[in-house]
C-alpha positions as a printed NumPy array, in Angstrom:
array([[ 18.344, -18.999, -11.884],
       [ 15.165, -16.735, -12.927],
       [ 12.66 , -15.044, -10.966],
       [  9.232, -14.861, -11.686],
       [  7.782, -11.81 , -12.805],
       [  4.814, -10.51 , -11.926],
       [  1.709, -10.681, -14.269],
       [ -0.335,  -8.508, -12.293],
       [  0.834,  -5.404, -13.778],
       [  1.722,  -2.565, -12.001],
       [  1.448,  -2.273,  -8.036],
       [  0.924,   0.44 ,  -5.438],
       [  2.802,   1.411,  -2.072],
       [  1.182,   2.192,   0.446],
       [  2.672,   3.88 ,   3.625],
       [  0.257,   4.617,   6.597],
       [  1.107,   6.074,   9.886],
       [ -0.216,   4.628,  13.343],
       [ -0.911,   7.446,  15.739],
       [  0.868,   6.871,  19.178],
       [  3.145,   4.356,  17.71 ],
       [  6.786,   4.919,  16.173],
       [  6.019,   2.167,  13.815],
       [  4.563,   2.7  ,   9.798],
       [  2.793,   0.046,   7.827],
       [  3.911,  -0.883,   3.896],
       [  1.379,  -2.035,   2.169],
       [  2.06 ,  -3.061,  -2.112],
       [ -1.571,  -3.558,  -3.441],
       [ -2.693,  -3.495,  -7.13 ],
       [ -5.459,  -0.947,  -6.553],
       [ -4.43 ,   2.4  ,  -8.456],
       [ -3.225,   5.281,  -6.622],
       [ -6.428,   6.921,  -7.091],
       [ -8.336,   4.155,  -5.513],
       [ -6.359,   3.983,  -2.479],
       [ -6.652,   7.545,  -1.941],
       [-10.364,   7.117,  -2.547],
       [-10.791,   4.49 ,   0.081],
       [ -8.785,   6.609,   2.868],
       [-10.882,   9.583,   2.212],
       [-14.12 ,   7.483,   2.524],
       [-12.937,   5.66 ,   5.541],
       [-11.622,   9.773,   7.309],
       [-14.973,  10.9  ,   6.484],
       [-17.718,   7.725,   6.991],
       [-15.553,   7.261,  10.338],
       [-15.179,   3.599,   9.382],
       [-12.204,   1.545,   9.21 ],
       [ -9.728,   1.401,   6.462],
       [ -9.782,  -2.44 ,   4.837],
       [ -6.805,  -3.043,   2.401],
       [ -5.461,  -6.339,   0.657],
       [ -2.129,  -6.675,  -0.245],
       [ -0.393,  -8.206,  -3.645],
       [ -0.419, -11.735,  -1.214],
       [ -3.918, -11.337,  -0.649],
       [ -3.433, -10.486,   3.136],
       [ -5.947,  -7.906,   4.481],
       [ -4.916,  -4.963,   6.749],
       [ -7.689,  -2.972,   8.821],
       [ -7.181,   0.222,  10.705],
       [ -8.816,   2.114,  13.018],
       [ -9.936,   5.332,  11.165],
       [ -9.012,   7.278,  14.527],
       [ -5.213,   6.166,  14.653],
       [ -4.328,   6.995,  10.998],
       [ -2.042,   9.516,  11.107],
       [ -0.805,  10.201,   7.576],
       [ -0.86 ,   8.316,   4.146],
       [  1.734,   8.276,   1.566],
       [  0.506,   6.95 ,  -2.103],
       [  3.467,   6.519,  -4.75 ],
       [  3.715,   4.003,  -7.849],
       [  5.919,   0.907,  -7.693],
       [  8.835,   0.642,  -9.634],
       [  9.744,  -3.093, -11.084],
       [ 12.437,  -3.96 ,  -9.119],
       [ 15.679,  -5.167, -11.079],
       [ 17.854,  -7.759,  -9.673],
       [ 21.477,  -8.249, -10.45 ],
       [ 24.774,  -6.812, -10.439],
       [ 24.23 ,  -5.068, -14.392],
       [ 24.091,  -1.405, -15.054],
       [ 21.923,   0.367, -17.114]])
């Protein structure tokens, strides 16, 4: 059995935090880090919503006002198996 690798390259995680909620969204995009973090800090300072499309093509909008905190970080291809390195 193989898995199919992905030819996009490599992805982004996002983590965002929903103020007044317990709950944090995990969105894997292929924007670059630096992208992401450019369209959070237009969408804080325009006071529009944040729009972001996953690696499935799914979109995700929040509210600029209930975005508590955003964590940026590279993904790491994920290995799958029972080998060592």
């Amino acid at each position: 059995m193989s898995t199919k690798k992905s030819t996009a390259g490599v992805t982004t995680e996002v983590r965002i935090g929903i103020a007044d909620s317990t709950q944090e969204l995990h969105i894997e995009c292929e924007l670059t880090p630096e992208k992401v973090i450019e369209a959070v800090t237009t969408a804080l300072d325009s006071g529009k919503a944040l729009s972001l499309t996953d690696t499935r093509g799914r979109q995700t909008i929040i509210a600029n006002n209930k975005i508590s905190f955003v964590e940026v970080g590279q993904s790491e291809e994920r290995k799958v198996g029972f080998a060592t390195a």
